[in-house]
ChimeraX commands (.cxc) that place a marker at each C-alpha (Angstrom):
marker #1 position 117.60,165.05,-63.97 radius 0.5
marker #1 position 120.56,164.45,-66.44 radius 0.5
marker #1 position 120.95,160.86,-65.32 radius 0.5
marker #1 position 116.42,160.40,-65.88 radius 0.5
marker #1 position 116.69,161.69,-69.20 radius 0.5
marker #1 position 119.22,159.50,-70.09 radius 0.5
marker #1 position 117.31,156.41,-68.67 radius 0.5
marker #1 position 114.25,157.52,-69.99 radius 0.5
marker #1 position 115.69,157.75,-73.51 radius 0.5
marker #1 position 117.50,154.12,-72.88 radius 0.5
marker #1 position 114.22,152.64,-71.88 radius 0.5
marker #1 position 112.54,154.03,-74.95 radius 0.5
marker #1 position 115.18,152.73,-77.21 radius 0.5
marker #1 position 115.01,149.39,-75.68 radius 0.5
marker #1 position 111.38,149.24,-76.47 radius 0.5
marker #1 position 111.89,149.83,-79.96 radius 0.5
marker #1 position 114.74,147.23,-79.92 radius 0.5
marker #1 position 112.41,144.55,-78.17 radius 0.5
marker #1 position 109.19,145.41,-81.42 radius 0.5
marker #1 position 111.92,144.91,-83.91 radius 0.5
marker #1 position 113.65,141.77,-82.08 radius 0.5
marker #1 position 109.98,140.38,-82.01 radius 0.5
marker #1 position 108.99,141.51,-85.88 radius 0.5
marker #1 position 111.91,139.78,-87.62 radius 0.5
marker #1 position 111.94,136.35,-85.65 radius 0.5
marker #1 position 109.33,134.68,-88.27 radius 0.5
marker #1 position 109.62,131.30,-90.31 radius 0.5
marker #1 position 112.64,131.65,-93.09 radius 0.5
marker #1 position 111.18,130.85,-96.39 radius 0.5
marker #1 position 111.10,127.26,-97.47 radius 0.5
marker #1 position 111.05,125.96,-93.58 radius 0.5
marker #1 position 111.88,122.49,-93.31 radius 0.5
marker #1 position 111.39,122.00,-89.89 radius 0.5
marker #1 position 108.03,123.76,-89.43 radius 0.5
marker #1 position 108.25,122.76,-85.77 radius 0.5
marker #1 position 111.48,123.68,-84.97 radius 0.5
marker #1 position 111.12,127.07,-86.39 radius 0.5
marker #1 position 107.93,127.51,-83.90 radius 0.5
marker #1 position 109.31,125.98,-81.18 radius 0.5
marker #1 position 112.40,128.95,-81.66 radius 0.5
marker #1 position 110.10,131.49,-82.62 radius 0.5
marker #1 position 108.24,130.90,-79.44 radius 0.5
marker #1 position 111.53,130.85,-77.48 radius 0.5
marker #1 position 112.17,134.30,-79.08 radius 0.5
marker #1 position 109.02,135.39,-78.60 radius 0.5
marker #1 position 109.41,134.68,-74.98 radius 0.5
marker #1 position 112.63,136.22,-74.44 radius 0.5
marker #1 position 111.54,139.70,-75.87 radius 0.5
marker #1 position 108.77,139.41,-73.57 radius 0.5
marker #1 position 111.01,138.74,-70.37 radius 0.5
marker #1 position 113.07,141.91,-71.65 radius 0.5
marker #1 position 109.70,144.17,-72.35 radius 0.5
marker #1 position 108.34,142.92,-68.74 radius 0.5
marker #1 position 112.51,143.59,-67.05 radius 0.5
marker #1 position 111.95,147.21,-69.25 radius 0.5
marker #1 position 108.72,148.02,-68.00 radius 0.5
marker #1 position 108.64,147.12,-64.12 radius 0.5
marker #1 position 112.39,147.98,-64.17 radius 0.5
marker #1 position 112.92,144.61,-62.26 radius 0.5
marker #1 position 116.76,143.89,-62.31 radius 0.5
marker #1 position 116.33,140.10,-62.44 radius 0.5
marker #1 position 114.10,140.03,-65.44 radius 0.5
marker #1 position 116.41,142.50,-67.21 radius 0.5
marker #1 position 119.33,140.06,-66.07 radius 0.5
marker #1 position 117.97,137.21,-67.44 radius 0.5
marker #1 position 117.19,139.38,-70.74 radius 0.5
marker #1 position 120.80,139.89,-71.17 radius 0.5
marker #1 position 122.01,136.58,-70.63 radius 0.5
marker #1 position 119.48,135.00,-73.29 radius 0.5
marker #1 position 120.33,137.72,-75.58 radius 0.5
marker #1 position 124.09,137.02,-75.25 radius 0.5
marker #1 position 123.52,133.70,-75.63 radius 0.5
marker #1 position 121.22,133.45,-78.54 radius 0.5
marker #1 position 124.23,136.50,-80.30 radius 0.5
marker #1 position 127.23,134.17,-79.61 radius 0.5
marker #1 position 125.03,131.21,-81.37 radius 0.5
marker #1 position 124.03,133.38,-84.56 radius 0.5
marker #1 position 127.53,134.61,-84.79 radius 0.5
marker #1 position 129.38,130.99,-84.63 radius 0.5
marker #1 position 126.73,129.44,-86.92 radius 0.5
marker #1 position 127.64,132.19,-89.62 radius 0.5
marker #1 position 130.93,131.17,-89.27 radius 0.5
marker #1 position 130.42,127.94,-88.90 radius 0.5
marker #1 position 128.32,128.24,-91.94 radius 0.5
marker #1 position 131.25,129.95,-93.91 radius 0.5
marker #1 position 134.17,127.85,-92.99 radius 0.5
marker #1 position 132.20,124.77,-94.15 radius 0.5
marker #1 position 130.33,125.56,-97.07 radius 0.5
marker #1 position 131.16,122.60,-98.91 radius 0.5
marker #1 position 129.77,120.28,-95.90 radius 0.5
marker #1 position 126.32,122.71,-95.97 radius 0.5
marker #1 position 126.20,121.90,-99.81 radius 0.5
marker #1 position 127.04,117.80,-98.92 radius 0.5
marker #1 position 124.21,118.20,-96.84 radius 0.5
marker #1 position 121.89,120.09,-98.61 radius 0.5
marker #1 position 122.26,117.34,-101.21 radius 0.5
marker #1 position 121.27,114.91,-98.63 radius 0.5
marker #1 position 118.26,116.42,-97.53 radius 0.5
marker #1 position 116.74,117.27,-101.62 radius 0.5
marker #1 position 116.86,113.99,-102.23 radius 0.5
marker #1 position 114.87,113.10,-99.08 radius 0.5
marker #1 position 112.76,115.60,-99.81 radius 0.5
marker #1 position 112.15,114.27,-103.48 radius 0.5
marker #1 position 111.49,111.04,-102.24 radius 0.5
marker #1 position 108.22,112.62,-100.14 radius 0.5
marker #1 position 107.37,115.15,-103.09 radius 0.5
marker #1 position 104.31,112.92,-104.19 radius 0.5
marker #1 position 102.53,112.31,-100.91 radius 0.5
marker #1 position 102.92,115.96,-99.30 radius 0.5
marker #1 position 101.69,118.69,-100.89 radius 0.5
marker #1 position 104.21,121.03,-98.81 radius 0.5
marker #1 position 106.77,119.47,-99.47 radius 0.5
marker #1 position 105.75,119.31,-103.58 radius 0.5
marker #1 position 105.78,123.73,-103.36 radius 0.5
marker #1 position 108.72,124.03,-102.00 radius 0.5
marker #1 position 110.72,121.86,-104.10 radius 0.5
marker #1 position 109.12,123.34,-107.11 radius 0.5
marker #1 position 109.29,127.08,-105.58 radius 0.5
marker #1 position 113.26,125.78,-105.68 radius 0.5
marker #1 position 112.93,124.36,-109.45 radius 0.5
marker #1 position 111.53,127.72,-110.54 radius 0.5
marker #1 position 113.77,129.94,-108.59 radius 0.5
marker #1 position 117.08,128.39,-109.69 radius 0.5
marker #1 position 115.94,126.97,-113.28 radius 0.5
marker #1 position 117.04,123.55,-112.37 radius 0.5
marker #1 position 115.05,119.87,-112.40 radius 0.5
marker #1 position 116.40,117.44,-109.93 radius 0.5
marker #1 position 119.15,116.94,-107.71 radius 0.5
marker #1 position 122.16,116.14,-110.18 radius 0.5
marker #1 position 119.45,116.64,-113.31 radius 0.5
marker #1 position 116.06,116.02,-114.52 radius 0.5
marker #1 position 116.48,112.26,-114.80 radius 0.5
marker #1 position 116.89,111.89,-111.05 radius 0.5
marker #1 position 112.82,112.64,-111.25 radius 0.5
marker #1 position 112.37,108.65,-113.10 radius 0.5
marker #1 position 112.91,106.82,-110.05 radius 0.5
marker #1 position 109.74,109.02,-108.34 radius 0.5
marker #1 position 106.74,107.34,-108.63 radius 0.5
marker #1 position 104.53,110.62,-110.22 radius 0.5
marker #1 position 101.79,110.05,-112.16 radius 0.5
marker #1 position 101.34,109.46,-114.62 radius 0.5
marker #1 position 104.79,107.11,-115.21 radius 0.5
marker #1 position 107.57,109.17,-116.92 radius 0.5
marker #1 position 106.87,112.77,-115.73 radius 0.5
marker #1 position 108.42,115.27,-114.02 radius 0.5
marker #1 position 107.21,118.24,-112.09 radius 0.5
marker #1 position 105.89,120.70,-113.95 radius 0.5
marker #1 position 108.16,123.59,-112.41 radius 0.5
marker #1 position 111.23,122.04,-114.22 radius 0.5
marker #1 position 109.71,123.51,-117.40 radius 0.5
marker #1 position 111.23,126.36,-118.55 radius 0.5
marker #1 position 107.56,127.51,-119.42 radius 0.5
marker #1 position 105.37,126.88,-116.70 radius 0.5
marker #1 position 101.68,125.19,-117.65 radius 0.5
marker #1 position 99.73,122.59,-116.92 radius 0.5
marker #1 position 100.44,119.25,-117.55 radius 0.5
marker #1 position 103.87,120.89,-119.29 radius 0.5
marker #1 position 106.11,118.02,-117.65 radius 0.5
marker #1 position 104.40,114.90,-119.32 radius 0.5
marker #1 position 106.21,113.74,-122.23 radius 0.5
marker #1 position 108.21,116.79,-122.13 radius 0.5
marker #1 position 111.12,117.65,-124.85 radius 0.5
marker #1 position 114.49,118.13,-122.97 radius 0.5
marker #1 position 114.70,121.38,-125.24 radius 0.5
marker #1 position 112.03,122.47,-123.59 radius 0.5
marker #1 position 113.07,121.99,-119.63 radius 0.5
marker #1 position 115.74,123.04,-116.65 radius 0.5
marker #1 position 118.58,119.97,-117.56 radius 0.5
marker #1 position 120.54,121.14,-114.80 radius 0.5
marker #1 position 120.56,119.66,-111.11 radius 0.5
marker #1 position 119.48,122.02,-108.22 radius 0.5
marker #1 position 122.32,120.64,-106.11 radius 0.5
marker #1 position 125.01,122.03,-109.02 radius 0.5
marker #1 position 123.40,125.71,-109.33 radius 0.5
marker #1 position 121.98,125.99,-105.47 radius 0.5
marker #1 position 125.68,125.21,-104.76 radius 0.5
marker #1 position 127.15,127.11,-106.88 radius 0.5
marker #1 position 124.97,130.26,-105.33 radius 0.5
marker #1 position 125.88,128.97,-101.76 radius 0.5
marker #1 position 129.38,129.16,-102.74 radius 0.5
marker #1 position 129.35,132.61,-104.38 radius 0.5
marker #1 position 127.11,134.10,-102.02 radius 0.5
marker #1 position 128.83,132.66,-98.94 radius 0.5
marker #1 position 129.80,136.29,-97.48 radius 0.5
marker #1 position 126.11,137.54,-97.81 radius 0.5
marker #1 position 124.49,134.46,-96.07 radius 0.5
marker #1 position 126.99,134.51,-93.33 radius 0.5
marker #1 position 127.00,138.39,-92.79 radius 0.5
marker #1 position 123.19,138.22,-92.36 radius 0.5
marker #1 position 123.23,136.88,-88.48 radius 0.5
marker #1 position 126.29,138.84,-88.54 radius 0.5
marker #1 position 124.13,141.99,-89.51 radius 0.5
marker #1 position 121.65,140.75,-86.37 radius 0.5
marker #1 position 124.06,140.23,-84.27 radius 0.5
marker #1 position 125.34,143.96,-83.74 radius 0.5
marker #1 position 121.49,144.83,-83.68 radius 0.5
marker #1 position 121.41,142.55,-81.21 radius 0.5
marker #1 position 124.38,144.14,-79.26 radius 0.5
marker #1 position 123.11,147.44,-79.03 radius 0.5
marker #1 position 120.10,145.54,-77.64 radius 0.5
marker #1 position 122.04,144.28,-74.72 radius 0.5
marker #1 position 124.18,147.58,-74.04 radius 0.5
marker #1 position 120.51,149.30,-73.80 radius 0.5
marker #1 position 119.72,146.82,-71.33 radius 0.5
marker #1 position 122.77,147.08,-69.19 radius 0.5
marker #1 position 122.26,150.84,-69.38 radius 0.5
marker #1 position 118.91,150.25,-67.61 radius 0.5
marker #1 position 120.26,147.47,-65.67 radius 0.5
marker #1 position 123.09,149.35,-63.52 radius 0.5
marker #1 position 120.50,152.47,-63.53 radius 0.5
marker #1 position 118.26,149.91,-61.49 radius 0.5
marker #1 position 121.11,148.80,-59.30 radius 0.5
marker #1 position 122.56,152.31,-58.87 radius 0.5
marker #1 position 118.48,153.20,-57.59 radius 0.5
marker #1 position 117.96,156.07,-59.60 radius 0.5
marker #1 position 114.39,156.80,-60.10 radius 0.5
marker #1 position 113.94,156.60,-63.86 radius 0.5
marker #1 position 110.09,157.17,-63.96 radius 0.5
marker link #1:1,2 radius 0.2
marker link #1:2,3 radius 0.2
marker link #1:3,4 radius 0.2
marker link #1:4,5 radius 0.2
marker link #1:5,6 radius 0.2
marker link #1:6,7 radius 0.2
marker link #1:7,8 radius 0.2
marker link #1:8,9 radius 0.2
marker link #1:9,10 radius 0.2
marker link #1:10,11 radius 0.2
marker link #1:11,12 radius 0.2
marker link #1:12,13 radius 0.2
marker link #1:13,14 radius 0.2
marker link #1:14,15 radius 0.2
marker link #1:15,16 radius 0.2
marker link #1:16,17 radius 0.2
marker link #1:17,18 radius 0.2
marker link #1:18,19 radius 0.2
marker link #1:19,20 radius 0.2
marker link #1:20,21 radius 0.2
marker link #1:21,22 radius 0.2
marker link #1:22,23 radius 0.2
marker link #1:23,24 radius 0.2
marker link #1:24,25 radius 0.2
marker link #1:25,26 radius 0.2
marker link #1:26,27 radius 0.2
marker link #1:27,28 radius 0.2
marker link #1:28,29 radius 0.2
marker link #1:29,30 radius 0.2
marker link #1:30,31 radius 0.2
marker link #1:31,32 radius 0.2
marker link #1:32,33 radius 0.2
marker link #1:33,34 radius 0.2
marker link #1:34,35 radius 0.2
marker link #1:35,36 radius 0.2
marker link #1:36,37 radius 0.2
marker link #1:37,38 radius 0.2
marker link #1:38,39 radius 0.2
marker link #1:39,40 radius 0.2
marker link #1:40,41 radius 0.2
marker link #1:41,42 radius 0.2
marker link #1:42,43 radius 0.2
marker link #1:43,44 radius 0.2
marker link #1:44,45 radius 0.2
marker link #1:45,46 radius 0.2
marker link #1:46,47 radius 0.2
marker link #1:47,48 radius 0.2
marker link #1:48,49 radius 0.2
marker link #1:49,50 radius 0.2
marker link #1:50,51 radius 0.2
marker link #1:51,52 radius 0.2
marker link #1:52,53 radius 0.2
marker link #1:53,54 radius 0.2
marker link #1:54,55 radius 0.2
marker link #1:55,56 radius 0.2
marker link #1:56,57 radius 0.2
marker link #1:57,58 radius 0.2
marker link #1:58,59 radius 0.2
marker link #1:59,60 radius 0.2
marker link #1:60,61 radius 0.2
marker link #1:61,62 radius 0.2
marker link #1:62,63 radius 0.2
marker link #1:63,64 radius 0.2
marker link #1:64,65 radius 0.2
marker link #1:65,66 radius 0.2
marker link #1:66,67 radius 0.2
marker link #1:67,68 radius 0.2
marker link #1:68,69 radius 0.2
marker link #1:69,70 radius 0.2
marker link #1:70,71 radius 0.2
marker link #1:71,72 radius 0.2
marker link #1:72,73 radius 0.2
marker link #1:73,74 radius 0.2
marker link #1:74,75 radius 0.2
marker link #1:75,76 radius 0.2
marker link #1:76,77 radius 0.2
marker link #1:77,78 radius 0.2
marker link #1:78,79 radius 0.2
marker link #1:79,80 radius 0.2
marker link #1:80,81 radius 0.2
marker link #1:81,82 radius 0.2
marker link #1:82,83 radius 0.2
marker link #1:83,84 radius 0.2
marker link #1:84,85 radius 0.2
marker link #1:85,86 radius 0.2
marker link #1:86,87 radius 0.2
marker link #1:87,88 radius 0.2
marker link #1:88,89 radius 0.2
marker link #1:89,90 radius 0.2
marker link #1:90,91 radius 0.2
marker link #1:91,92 radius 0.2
marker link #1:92,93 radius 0.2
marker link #1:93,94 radius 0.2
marker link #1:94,95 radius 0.2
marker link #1:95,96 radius 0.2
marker link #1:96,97 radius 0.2
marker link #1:97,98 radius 0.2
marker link #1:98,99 radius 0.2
marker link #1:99,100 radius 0.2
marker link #1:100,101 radius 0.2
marker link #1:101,102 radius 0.2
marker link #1:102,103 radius 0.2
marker link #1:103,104 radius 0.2
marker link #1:104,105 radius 0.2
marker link #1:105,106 radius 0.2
marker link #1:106,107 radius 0.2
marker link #1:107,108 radius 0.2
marker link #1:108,109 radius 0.2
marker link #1:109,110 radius 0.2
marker link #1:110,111 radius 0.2
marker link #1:111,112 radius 0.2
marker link #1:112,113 radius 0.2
marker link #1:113,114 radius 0.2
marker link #1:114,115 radius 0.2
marker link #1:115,116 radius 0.2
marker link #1:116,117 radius 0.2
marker link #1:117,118 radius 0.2
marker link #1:118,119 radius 0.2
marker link #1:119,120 radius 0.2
marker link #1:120,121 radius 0.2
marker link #1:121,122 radius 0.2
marker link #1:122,123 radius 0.2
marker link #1:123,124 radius 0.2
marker link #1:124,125 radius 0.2
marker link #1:125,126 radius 0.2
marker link #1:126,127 radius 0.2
marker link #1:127,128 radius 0.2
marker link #1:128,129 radius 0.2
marker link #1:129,130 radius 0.2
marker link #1:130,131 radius 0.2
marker link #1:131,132 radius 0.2
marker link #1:132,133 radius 0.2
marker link #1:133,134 radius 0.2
marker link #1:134,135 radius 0.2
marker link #1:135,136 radius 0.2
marker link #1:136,137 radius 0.2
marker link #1:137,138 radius 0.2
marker link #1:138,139 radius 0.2
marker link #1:139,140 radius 0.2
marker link #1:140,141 radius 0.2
marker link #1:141,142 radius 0.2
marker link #1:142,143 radius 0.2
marker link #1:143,144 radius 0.2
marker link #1:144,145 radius 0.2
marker link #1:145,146 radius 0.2
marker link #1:146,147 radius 0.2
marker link #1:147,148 radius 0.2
marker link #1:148,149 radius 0.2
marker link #1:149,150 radius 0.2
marker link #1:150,151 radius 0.2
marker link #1:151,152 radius 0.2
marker link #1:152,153 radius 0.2
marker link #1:153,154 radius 0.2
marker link #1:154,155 radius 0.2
marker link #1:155,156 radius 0.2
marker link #1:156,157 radius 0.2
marker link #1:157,158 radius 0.2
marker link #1:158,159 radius 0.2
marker link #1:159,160 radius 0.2
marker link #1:160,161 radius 0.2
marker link #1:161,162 radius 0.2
marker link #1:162,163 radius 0.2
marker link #1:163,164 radius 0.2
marker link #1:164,165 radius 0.2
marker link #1:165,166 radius 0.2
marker link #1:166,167 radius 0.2
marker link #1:167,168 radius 0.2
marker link #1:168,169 radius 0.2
marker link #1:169,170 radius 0.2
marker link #1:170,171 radius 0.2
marker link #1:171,172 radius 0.2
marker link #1:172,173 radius 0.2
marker link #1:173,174 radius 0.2
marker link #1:174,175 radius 0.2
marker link #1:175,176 radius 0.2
marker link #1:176,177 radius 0.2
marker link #1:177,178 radius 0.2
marker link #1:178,179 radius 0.2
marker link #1:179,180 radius 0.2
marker link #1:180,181 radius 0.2
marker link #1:181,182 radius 0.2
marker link #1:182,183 radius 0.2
marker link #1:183,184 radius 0.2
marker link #1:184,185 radius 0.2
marker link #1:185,186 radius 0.2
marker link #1:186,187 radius 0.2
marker link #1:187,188 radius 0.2
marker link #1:188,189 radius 0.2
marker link #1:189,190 radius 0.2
marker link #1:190,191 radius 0.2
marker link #1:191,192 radius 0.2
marker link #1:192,193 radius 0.2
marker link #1:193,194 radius 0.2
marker link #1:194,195 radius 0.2
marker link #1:195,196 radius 0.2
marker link #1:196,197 radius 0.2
marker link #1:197,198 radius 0.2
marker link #1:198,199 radius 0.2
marker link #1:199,200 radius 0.2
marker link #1:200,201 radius 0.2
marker link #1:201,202 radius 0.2
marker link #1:202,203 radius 0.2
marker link #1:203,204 radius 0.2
marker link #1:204,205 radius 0.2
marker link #1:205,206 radius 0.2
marker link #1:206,207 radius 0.2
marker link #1:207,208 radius 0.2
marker link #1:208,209 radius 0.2
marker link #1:209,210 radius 0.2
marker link #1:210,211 radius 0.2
marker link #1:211,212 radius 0.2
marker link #1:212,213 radius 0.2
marker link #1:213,214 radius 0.2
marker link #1:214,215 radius 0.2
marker link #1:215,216 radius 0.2
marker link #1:216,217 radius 0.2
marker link #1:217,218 radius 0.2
view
């Protein structure tokens, strides 16, 4: 009776793990790889599922392959935060790359437009290395920039703007300079998931070696 209890209260833990697992797997804000973030979330999705089914029916394969995904999608979480840490200043190179790029696109995609100026806003910054990076964007009409690199947000604020009255500084020089001050928070975030994650799996090799030991846990 000792050993049911036990398995019952396991089970019931694991359930709650697998809601939570499922509730914090949406998009990060400012996705910019729309599909890639749904093609993971539905991977995610999918795994909780295999571990509610395993959980449920108390099928050892099921719960196997729960525990293996798990692991697997831990060990990944856990090197990219280091990865993440130990080369910061590549993340930044990159991150450079990519606003640029995005710039480029800012006039023709209208997602692409609110998340650059979501970023302007945010950081009180205009452009990548300043607001004169915006003159080789064809915006309209010729000469403008967005309005979020005003410091006062209105309407029509970024046409023959004062540079009094704007963000002067690049996004790549303040974003970076967050990244780099912030590195221990950003990495210990997956880190943070990660032991969630763990007591996820020791839950579900509680349940698993109760299946393979045969003890009746309904």
């Amino acid at each position: 009776m000792a050993v049911e209890g036990g398995m019952k209260c396991v089970k019931f833990l694991l359930y709650v793990f697998l809601l939570a697992f499922c509730i914090n797997q949406g998009p990060t804000p400012g996705s910019l790889l729309p599909v890639v973030i749904i093609a993971v979330g539905a991977f995610l999705f999918l795994v909780a599922l295999v571990g509610c089914c395993g959980t449920c029916k108390e099928n050892y394969c099921l719960m196997i392959t729960f525990v293996i995904f798990l692991s697997l999608i831990m060990l990944v979480e856990v090197a990219t935060a280091i990865a993440g840490y130990v080369f910061r200043d590549k993340v930044v190179s990159e991150f450079k790359k990519n606003f640029q790029q995005q710039m480029q696109t800012y006039p023709k995609d209208n997602q692409t437009a609110v998340f650059l100026d979501k970023l302007q806003q945010e950081f009180k910054c205009c452009g990548a290395a300043n607001y004169t990076d915006w003159e080789t964007i064809p915006l309209v009409p010729k000469g403008r920039i967005p309005d979020s690199c005003c410091v006062n947000v209105s309407a029509g604020c970024g046409i023959k703007f004062n540079p009094k009255d704007i963000y002067t500084k690049g996004c790549i020089e303040m974003i970076g300079g967050w990244l780099r001050s912030n590195a221990l928070v950003v990495a210990a975030a997956p880190l943070g998931i990660a032991f969630v994650e763990v007591l996820g799996i020791v839950f579900a090799c509680c349940l698993v070696k109760s299946i393979r030991s045969g003890y009746e846990v309904m």
